[in-house]
DSSP file (Angstrom, degrees, kcal/mol; ACC not computed):
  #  RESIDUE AA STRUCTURE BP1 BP2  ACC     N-H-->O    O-->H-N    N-H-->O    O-->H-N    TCO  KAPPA ALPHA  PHI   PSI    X-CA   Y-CA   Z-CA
    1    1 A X    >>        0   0    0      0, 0.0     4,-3.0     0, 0.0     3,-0.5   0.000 360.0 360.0 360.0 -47.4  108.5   96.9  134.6
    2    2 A X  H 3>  +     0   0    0      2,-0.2     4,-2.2     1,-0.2     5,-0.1   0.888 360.0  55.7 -51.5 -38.5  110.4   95.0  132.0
    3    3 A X  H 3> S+     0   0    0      1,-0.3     4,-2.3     2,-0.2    -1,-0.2   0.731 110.5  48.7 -79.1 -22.7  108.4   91.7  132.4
    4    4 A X  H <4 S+     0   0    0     -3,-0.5     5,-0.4     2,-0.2    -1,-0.3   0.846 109.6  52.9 -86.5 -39.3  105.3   93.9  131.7
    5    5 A X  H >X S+     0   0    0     -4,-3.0     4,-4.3     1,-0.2     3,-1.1   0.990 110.1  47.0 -58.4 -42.5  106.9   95.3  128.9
    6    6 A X  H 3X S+     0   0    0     -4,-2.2     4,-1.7     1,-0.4     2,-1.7   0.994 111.7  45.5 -36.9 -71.1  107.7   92.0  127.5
    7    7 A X  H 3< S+     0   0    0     -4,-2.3    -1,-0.4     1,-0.3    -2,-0.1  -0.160 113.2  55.0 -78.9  48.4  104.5   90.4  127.8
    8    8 A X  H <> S+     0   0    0     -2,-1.7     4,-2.5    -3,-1.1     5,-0.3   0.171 110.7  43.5-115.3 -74.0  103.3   93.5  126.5
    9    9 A X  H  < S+     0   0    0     -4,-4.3    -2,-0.2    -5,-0.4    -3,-0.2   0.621 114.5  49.3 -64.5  -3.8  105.5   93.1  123.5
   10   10 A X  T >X S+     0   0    0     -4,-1.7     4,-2.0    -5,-0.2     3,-1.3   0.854 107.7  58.0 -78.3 -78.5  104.7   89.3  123.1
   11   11 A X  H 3> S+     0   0    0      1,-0.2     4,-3.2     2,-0.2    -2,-0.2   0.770 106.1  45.8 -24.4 -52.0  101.1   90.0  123.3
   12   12 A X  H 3X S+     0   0    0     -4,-2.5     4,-1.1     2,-0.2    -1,-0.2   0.448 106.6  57.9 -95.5  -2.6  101.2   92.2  120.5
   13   13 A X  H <> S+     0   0    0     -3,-1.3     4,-1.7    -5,-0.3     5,-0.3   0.907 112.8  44.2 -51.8 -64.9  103.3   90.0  118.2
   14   14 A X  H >X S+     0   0    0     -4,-2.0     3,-3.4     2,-0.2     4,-1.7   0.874 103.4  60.0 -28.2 -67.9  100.8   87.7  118.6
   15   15 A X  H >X S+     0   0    0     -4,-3.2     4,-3.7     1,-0.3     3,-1.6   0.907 110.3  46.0 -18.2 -87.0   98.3   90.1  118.1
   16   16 A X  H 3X S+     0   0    0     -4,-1.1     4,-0.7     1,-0.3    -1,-0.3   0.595 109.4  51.4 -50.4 -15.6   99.8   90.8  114.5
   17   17 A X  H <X S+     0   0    0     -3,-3.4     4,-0.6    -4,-1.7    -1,-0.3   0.592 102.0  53.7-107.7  14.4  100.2   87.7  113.5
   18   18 A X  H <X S+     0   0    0     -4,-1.7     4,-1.6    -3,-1.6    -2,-0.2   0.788 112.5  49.7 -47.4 -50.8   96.8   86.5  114.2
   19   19 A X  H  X S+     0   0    0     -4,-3.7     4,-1.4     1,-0.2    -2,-0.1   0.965 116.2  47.0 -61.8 -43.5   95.3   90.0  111.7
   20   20 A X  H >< S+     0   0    0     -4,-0.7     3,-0.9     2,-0.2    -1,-0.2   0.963 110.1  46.1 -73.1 -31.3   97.8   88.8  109.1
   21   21 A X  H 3< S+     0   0    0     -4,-0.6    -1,-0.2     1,-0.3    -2,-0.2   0.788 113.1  54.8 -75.2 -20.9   96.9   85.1  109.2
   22   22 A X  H 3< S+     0   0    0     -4,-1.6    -1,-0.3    -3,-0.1    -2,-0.2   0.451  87.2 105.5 -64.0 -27.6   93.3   86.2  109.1
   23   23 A X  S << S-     0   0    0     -4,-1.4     2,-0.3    -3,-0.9    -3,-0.0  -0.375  79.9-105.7 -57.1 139.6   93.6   88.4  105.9
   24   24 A X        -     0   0    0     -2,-0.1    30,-0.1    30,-0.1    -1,-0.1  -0.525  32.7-135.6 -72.4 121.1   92.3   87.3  102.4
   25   25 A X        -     0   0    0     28,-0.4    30,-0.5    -2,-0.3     2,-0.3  -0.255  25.2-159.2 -42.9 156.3   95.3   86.2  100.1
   26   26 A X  E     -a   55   0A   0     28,-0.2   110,-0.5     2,-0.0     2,-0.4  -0.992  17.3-168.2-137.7 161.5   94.7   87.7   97.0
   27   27 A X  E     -ab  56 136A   0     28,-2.9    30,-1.2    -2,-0.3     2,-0.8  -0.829  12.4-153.7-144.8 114.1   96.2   86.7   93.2
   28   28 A X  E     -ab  57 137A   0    108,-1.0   110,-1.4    -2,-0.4     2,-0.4  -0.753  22.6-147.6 -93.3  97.9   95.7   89.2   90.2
   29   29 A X  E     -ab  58 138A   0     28,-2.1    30,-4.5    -2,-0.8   110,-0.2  -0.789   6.4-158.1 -89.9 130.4   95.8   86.5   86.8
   30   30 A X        -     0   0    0    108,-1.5     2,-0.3    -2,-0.4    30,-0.2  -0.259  13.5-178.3 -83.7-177.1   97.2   88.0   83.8
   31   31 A X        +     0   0    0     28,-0.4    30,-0.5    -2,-0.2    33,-0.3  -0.839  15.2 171.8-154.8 140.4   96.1   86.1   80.8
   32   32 A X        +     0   0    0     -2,-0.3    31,-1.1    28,-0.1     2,-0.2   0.311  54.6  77.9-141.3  21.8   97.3   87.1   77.5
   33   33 A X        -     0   0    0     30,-0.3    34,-0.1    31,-0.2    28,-0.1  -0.902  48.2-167.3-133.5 144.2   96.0   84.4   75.5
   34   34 A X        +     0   0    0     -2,-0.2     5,-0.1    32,-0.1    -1,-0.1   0.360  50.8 143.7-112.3  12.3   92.5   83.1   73.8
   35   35 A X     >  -     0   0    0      1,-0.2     4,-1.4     3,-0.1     2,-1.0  -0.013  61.6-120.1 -14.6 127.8   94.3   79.7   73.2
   36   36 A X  T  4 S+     0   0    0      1,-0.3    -1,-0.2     2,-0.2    -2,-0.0  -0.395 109.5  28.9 -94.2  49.6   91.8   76.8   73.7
   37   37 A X  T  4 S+     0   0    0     -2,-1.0    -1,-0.3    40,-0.1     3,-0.2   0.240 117.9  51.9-149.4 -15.1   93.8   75.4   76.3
   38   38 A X  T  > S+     0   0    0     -3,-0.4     4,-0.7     1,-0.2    -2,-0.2   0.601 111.8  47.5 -85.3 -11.3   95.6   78.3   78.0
   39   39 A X  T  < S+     0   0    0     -4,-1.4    -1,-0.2     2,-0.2     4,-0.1   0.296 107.1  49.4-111.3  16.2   92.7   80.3   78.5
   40   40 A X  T  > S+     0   0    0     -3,-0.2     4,-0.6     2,-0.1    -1,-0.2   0.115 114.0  52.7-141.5 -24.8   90.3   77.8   80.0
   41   41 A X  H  > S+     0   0    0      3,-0.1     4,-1.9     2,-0.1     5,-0.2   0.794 106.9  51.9 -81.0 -35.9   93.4   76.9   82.6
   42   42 A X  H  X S+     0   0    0     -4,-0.7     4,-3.2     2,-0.2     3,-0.3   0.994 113.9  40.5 -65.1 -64.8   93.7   80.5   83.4
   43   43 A X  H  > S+     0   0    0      1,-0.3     4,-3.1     2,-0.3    -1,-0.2   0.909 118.8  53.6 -57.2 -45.3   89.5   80.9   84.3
   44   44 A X  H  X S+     0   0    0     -4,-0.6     4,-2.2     1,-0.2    -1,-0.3   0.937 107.5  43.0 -58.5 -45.7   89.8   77.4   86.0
   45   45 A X  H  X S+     0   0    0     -4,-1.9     4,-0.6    -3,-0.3    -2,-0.3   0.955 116.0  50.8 -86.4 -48.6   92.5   78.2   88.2
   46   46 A X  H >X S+     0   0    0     -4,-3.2     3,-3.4    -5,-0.2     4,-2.6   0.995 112.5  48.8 -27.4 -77.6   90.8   81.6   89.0
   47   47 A X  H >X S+     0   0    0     -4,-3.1     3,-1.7     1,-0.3     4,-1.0   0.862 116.1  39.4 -15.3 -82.5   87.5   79.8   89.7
   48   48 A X  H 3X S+     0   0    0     -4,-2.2     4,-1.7     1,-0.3    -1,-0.3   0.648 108.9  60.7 -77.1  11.0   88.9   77.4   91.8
   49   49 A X  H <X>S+     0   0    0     -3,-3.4     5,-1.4    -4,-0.6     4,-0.7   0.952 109.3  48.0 -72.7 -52.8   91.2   80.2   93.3
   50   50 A X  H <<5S+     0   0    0     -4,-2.6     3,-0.2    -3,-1.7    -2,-0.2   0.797 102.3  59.0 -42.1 -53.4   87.7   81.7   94.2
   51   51 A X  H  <5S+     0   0    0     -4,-1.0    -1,-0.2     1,-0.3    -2,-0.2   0.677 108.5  53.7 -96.4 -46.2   86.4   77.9   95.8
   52   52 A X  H  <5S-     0   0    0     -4,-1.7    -1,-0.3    -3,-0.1    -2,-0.2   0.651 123.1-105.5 -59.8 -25.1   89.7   78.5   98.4
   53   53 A X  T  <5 +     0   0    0     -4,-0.7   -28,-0.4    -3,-0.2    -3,-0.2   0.888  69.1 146.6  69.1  66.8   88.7   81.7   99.5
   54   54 A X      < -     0   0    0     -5,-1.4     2,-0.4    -8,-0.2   -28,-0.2  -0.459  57.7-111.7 -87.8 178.8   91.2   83.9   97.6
   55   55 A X  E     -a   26   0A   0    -30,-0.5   -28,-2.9    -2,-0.2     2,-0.5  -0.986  45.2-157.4-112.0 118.2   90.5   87.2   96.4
   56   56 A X  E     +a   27   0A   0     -2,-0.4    41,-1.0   -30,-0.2     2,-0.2  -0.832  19.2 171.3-109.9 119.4   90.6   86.6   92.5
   57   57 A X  E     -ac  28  97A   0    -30,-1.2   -28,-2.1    -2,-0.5     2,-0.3  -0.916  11.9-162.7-123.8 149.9   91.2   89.2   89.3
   58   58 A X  E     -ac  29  98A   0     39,-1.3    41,-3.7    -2,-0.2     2,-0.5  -0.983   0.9-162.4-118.4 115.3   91.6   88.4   86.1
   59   59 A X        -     0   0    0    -30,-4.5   -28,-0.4    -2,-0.3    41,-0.2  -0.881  10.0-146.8-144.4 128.2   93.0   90.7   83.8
   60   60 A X        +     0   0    0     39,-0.5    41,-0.6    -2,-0.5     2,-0.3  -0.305  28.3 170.9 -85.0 146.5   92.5   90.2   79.9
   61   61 A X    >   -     0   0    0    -30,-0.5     3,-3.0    39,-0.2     5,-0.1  -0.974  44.7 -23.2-156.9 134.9   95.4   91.4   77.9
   62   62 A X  G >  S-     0   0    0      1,-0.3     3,-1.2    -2,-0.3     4,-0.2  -0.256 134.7  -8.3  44.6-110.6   96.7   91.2   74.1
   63   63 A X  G >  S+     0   0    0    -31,-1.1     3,-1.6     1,-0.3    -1,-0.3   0.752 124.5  83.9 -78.8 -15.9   95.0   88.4   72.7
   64   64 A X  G X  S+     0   0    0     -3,-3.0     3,-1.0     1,-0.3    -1,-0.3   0.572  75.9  67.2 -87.3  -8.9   93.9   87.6   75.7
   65   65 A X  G X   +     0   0    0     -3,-1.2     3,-1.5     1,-0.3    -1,-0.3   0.714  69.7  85.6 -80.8 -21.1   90.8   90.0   75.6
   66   66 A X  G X  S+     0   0    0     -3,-1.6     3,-0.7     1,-0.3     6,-0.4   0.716  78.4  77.3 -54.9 -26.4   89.0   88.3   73.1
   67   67 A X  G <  S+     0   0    0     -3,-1.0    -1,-0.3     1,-0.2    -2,-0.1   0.591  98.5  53.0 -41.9 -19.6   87.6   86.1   76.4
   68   68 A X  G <  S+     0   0    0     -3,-1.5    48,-1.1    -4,-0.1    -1,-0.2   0.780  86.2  93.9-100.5 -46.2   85.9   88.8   76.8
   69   69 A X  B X   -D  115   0B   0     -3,-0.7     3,-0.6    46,-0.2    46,-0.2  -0.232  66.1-128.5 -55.7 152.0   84.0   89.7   73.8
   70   70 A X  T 3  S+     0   0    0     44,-1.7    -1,-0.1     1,-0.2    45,-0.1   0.725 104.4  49.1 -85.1 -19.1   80.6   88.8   72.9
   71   71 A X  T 3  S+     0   0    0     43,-0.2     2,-0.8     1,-0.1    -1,-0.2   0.566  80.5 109.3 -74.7 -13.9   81.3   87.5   69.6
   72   72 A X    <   -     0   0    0     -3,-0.6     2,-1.0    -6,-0.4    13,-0.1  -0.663  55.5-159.6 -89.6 110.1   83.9   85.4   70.5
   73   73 A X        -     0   0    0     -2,-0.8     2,-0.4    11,-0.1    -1,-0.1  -0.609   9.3-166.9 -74.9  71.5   82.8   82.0   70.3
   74   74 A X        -     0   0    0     -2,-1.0    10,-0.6     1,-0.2    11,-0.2  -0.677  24.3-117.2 -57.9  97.4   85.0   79.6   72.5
   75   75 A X        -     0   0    0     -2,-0.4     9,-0.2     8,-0.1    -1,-0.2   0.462  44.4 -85.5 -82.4 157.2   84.7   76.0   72.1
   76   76 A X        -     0   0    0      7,-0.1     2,-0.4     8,-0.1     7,-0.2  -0.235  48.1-117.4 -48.2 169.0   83.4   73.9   75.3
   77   77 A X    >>> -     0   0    0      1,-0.1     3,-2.3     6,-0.1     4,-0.6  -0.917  16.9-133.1-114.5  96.4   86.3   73.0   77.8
   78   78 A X  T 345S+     0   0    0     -2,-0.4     3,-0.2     1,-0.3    -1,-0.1   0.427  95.4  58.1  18.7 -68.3   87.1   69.4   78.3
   79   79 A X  T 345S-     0   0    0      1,-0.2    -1,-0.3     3,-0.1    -3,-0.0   0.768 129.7  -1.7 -65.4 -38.0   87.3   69.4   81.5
   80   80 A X  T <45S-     0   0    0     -3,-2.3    -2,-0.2     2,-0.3    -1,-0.2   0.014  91.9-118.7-153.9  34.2   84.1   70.6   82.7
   81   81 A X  T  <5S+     0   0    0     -4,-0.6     2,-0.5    -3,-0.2    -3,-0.2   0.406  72.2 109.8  19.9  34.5   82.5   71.2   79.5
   82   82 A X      < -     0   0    0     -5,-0.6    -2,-0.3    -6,-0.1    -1,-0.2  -0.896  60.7-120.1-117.0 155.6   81.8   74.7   79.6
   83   83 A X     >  -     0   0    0     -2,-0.5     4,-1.0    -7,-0.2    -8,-0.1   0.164  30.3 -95.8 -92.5-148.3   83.3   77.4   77.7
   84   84 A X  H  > S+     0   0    0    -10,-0.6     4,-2.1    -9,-0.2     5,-0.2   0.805 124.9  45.4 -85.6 -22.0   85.5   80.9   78.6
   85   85 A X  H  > S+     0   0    0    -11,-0.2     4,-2.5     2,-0.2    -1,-0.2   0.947 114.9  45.0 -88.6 -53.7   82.1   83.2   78.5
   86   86 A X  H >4 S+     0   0    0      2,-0.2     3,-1.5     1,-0.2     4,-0.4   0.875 119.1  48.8 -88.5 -97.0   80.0   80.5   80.6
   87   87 A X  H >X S+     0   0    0     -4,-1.0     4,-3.0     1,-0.3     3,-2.5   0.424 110.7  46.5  24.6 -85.3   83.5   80.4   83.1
   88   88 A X  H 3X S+     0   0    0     -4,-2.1     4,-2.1     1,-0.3    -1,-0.3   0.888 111.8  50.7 -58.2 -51.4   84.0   84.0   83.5
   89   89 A X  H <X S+     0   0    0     -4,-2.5     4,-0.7    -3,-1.5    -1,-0.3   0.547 105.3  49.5 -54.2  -9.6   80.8   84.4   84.2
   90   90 A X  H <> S+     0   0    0     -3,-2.5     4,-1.6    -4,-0.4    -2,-0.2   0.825 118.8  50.6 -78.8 -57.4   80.6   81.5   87.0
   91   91 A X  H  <>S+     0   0    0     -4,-3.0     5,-1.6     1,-0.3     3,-0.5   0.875 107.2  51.1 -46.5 -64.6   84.0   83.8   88.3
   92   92 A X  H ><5S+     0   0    0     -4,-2.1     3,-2.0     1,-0.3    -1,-0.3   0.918 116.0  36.4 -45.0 -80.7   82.2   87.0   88.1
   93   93 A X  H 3<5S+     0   0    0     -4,-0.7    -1,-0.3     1,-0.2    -2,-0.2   0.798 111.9  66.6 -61.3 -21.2   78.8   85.8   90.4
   94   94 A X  T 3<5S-     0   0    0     -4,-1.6    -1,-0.2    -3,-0.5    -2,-0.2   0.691 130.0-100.6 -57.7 -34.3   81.5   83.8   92.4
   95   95 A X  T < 5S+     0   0    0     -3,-2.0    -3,-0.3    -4,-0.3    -2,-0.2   0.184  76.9 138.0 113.5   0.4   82.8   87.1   93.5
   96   96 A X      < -     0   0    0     -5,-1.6     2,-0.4    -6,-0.2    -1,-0.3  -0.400  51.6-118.7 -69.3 137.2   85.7   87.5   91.2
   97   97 A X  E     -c   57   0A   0    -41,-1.0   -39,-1.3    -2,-0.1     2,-0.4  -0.795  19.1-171.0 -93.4 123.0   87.0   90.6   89.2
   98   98 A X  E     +c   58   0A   0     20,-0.5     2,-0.2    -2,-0.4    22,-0.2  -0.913  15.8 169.5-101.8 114.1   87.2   90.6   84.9
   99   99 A X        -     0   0    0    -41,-3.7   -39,-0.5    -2,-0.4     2,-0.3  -0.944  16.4-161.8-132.2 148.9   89.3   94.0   83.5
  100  100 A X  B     -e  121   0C   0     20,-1.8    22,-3.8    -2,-0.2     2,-0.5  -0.574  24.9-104.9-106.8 165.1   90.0   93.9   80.2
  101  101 A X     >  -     0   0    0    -41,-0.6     4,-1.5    -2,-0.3    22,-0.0  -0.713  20.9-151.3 -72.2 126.8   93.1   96.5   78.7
  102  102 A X  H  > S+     0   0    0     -2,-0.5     4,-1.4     2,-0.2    -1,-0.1   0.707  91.4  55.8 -87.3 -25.9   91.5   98.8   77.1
  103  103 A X  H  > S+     0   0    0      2,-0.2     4,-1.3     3,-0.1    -1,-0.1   0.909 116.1  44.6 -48.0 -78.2   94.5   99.5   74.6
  104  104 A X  H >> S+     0   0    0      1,-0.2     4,-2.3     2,-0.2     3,-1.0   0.756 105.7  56.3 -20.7 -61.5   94.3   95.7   73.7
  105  105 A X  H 3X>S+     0   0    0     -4,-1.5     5,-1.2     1,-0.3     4,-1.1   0.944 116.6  37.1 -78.7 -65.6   90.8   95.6   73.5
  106  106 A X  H 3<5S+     0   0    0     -4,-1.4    -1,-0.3     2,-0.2    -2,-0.2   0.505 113.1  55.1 -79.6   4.0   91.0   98.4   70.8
  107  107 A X  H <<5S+     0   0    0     -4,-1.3    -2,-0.2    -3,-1.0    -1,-0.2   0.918 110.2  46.6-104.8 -51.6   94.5   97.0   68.9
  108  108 A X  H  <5S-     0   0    0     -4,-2.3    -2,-0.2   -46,-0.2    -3,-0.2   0.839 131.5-106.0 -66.5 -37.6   92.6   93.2   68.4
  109  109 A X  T  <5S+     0   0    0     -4,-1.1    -3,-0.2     1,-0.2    -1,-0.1   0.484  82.5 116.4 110.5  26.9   89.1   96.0   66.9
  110  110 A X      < -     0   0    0     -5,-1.2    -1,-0.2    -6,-0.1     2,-0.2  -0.189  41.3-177.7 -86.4-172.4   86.8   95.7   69.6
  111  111 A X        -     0   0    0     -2,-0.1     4,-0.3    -5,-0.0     3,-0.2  -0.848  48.4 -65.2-155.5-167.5   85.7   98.6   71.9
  112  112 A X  S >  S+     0   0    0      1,-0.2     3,-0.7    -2,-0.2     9,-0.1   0.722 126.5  58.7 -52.1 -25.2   83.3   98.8   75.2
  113  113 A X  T 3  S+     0   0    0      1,-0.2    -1,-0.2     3,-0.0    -3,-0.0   0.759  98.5  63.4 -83.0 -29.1   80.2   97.9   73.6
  114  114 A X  T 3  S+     0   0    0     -3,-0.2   -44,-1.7   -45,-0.1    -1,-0.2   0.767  86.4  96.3 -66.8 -10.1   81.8   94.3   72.5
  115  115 A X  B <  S-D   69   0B   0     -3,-0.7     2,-0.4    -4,-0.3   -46,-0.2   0.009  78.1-121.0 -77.5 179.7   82.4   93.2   76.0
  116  116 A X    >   -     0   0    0    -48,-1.1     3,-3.8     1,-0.1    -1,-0.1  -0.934  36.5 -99.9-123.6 172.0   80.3   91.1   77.8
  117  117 A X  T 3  S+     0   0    0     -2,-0.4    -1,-0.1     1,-0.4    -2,-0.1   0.542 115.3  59.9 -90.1   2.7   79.0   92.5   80.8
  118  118 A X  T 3  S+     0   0    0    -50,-0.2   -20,-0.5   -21,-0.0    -1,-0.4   0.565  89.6  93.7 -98.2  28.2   81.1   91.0   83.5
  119  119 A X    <   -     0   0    0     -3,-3.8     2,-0.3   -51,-0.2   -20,-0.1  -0.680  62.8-157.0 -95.3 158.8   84.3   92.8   81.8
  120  120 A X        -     0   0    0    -22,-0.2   -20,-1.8    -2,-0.2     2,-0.2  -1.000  24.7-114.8-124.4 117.9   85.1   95.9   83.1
  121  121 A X  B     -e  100   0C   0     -2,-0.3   -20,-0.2   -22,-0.2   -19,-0.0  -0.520  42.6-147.5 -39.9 109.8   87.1   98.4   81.1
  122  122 A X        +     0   0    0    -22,-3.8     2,-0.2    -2,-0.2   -22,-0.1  -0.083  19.6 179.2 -83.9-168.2   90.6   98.7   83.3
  123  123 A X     >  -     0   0    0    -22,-0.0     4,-8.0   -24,-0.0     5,-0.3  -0.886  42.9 -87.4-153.7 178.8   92.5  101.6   83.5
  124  124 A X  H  >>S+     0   0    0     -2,-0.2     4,-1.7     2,-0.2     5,-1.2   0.898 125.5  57.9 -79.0  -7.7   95.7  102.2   85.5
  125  125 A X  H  >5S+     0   0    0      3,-0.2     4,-0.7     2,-0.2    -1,-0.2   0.954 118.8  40.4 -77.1 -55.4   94.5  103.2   88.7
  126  126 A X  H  >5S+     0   0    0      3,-0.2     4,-1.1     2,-0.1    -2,-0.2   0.918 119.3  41.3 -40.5 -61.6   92.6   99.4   88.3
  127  127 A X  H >X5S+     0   0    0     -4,-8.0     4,-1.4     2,-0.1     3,-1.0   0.997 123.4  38.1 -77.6 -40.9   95.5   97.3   86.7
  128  128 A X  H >X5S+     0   0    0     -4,-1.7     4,-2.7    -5,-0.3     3,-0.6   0.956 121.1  48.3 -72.0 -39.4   98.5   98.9   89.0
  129  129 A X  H 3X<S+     0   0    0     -5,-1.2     4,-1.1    -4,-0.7    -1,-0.2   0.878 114.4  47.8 -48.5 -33.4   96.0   98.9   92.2
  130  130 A X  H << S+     0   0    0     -4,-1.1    -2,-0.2    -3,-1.0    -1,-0.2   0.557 117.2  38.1 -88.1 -24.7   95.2   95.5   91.2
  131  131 A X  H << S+     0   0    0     -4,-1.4     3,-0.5    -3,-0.6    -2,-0.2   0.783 118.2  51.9 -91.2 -30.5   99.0   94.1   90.8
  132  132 A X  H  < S+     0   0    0     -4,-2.7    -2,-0.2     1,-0.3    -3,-0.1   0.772 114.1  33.7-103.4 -11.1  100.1   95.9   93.4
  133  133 A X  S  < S+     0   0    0     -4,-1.1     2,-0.4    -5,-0.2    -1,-0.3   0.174  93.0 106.6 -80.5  11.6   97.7   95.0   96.3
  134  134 A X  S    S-     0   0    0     -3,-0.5     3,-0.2     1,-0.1  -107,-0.1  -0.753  73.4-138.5-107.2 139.8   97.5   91.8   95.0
  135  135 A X  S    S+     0   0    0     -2,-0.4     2,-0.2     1,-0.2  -108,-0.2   0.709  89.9   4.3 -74.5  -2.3   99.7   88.7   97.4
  136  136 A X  E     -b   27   0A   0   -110,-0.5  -108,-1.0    -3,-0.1     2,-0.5  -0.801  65.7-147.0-176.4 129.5  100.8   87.1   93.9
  137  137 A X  E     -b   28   0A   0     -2,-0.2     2,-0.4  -110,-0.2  -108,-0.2  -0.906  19.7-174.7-103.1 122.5  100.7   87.7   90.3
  138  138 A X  E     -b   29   0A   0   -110,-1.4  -108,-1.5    -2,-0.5     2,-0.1  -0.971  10.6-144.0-146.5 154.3  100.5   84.9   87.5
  139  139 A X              0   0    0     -2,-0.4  -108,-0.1  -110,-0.2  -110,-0.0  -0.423 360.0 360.0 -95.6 150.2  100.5   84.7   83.9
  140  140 A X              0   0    0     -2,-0.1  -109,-0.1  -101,-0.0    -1,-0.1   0.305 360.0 360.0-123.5 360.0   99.0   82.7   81.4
């Protein structure tokens, strides 16, 4: 009876740490910048977050929301000559999640109708769901 309990209880370690090793990581990037170099690292490193098979959110904050807007005109990116608009939108069809702050978005003098359409307005139920499911959070 023991030895069946064992290998019972052996088995189903295993078991669990096959399901875990099999779950999508995920990483929720803050950004809080439209800096022409912090904010084009932030999208990149999402992207390629994406290109690993993470599960990747992005969530615009303070200045950082202006990434977001349709007026905001973002210079090309060095690296791979596209800008933050053309980016997010690569993220976005990639399978990756844009929510902007919605506080933010109205303290810089936007509102909903400025975004462009792969932001999503957050709320909290979005950003705390999104930090708190998420296997690692990092800032830009």
């Amino acid at each position: 009876m023991k030895k069946l309990f064992f290998t019972l209880l052996i088995g189903l370690g295993l078991m669990s740490a096959a399901a875990t090793a099999a779950e999508k990581q995920s990483i929720f990037v803050n950004v809080t910048s439209s800096d022409n170099v912090k904010a084009p690292m932030a999208v990149m490193f999402a992207n390629q977050g994406l290109q690993h098979g993470l599960d990747m959110t992005i969530f615009l904050n303070t200045e950082g929301v202006r990434l977001a807007v349709k007026g905001f005109n973002p210079p090309a990116n060095a690296q791979n000559g596209k800008n933050t608009h053309e980016m997010l939108s690569m993220f976005v069809k990639n399978g990756g999640k844009v929510l902007v702050c919605p506080m933010c978005l109205k303290a810089q003098g936007y509102d909903k109708s400025d975004l462009i359409p792969e932001a999503v307005l957050s709320d909290a139920n979005k950003t705390f769901g999104g930090i708190l499911s998420s296997d690692k959070v990092i800032s830009f």
